[in-house]
N, C-alpha and C positions, 0 to 999 in steps of 0.2 A: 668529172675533170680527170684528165690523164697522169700519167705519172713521167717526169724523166729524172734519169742517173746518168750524168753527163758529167764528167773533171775535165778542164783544161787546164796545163798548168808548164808554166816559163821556170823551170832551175836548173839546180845542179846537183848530179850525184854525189851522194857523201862517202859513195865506199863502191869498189868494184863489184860488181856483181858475184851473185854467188848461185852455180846451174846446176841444176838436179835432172835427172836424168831416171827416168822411169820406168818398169820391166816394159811396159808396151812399146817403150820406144819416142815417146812424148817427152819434154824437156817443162821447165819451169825456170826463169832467172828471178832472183829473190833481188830488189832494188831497195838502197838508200835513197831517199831525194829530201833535199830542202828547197825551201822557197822563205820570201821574207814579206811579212808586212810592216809597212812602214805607219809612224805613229810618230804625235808628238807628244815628248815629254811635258807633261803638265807643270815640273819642276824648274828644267831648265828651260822650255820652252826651243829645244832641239829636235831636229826630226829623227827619229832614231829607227832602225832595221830590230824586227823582232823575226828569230825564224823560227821555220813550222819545219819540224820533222816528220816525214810519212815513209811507209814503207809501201812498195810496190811488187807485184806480180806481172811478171810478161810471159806466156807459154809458147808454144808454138803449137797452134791450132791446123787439125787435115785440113778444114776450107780454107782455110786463109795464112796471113802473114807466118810466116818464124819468126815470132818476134826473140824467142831465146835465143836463136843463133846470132843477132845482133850483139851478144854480150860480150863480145873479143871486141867489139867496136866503142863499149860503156865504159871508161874507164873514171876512178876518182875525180870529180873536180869538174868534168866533164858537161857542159851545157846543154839542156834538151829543152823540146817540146812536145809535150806528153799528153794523150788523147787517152782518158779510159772512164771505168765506171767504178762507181762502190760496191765494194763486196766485205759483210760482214761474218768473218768467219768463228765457228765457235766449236769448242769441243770440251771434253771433258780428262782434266789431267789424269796422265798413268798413276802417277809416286799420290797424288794428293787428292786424288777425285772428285776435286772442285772445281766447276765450269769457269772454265775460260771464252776468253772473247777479243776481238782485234780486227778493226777496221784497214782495210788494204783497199789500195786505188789497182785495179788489175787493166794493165796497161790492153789500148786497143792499134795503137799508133803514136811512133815515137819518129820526129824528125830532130836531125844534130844541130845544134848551133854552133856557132862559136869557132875557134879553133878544130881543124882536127886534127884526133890526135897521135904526136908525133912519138915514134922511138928516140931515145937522147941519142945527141948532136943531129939530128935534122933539122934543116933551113926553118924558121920562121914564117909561116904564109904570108902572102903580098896581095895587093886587092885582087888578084886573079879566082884567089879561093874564096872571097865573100859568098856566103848564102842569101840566097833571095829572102828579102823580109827582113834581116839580118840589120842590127844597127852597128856602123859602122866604127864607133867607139868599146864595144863589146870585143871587135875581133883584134884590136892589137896595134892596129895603124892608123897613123895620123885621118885625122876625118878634115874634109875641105870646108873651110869655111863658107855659114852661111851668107845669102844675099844681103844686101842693104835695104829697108823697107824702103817703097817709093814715098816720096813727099806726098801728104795731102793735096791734091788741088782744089779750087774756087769751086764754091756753086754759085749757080746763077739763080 
């Protein structure tokens, strides 16, 4: 049987990015992201949001994407959809020389959702900037109501 390491995952980052910049010339964005599952409370019998804190890695790879350079585009708060894999990284501390360990999602493809985002006092987006996929309650303006189911009719 094969193996896959595959994350998909709908949120929001919890802090700007933070880009490292490497002698060869290679970048890394270090990423906040939360996401929430939801659950009912057994007490109150509420559904309630619990969030999941992860931290991410985005580089900019020779083959492929910059995904580091997208990080002037990541800001706090910020909604994405996030395509990567697990990567378990480990080392061994300087000061304490006791192994460490820390699971990161290393980003392979990130699309925006949501709002983008504006420098203060820029207009408000209007349905013109809706993203495909994109629900239309998420981005800020009124959503058109939906249809009326049709009446059941007769069997014969």
């Amino acid at each position: 049987m094969g193996n896959l390491n595959k994350v998909m995952l709908i949120g929001r980052l919890t802090r700007d990015p933070e880009v490292t910049e490497f002698k060869n010339g290679g970048k890394v964005a270090n990423l906040g992201f939360a996401v929430h599952n939801v659950r009912k409370n057994p007490q109150t019998g509420e559904w309630e949001e619990t969030p999941v804190w992860l931290n991410m890695k985005a580089y900019n790879h020779e083959h492929g994407r910059k995904l580091a350079d997208l990080a002037g585009m990541m800001k706090k708060g910020r909604q994405v959809f996030v395509e990567g894999h697990l990567v378990l990284e480990q080392w061994d501390g300087k000061e304490d020389g006791k192994h460490h360990s820390k699971l990161y999602v290393y980003v392979d493809s990130v699309e925006f959702l949501g709002d983008k985002f504006r420098e203060e006092g820029e207009p408000a987006p209007g349905p013109a900037d809706h993203a495909p996929g994109e629900h239309v309650a998420d981005a800020g303006w009124p959503e058109a109501p939906a249809p009326k189911p049709a009446k059941p009719g007769r069997r014969k």
